[in-house]
N, C-alpha and C positions, 0 to 999 in steps of 0.2 A: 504494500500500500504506500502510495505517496506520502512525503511527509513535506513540512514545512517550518523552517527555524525560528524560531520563537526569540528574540531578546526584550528584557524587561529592566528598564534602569530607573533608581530615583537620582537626586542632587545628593542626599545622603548618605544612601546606602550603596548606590554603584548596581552591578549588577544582580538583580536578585534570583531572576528565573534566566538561563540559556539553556535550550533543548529543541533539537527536534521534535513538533507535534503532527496531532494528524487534523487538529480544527481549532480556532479561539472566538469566544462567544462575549464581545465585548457591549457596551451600552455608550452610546455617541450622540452626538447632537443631533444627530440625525435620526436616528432610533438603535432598536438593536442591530446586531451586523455578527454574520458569520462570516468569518474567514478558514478558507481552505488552501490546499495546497494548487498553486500557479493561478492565484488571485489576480485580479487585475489591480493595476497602481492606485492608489489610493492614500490620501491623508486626512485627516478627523480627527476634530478634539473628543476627547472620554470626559463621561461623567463618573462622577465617584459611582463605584459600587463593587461586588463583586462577581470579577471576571472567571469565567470556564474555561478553562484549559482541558481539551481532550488530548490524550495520549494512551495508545498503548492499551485499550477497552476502557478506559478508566476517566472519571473528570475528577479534575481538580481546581479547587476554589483558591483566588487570590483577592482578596479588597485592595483594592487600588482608591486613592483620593482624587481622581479625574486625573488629565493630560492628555496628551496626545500619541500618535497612532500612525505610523507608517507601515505600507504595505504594498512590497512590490513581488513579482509571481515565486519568488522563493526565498521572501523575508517577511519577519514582522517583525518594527521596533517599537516598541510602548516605552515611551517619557513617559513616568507617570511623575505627578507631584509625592507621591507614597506609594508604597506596597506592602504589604503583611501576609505573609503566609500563617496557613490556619496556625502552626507550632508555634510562631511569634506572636499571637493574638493575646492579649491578658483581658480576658471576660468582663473583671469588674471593673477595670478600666473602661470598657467599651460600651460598658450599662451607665455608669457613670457620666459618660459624653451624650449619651442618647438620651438621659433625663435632663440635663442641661442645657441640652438644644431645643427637645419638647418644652421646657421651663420655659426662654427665651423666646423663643416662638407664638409660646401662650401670652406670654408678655407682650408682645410685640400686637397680635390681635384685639386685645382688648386695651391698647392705649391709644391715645388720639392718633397713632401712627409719626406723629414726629417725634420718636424717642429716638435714643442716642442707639440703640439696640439695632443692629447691621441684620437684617432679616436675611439677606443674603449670603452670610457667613454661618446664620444661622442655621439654615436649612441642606449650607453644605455639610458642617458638623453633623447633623440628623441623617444626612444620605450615607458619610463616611461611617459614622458609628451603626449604621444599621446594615453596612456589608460586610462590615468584622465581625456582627454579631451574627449574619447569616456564613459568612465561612468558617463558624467554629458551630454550625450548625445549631443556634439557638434562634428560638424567636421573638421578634421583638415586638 
């Protein structure tokens, strides 16, 4: 079976995922998007969430905090802003973020709307911690 080369980098942490795969199931501004092997060229910004990785019969889950995404017919290179594999996930950490963006959020709803409260930072927080929480397989 065909495969296709996967690289995944943050600014932090450098490489985190390189491997041939056989498909990556990412969420973009444009919506979701499968890539395969001998894709056509392509580049998109990601939204946070967590990305599928098929390889080998098997998915595997990474939460990424958005970035971007090239793809040309025998590569893929994901900038993300973050990445977390499920083993580097700390749960209460990530319950922790998820009620503090729903906090902020609520706040933000029920104030006259000119609060100092960045709704937009908030609701990345909320998407970020809600695909850490779905790659350690809990729900939120």
């Amino acid at each position: 079976m065909a495969t296709i080369k996967l690289e995944l980098v943050t600014p932090y942490s450098g490489k985190v995922f390189d491997k041939d795969i056989d498909m990556l199931i990412v969420r973009s501004t444009a919506g979701e998007l499968g890539i395969l092997p001998k894709h056509a060229r392509l580049l998109t910004e990601l939204l946070p969430h967590a990305m599928r990785i098929k390889v080998e019969g098997s998915e595997k889950l990474v939460a990424i905090g958005g970035g971007f995404m090239e793809v040309t017919p025998d590569k893929i290179t994901v900038l993300a802003d973050s990445a977390e594999l499920p083993e580097s996930i700390d749960v209460e950490r990530a319950k922790s973020a998820l009620k503090r963006a729903e906090d902020r959020i609520a706040a933000y709803k029920s104030s006259s709307k000119d609060s100092i409260i960045d709704i937009k930072r908030a609701e990345a927080a909320l998407a970020r911690a809600k695909a850490r929480l779905l790659v350690k397989n809990i729900q939120s």
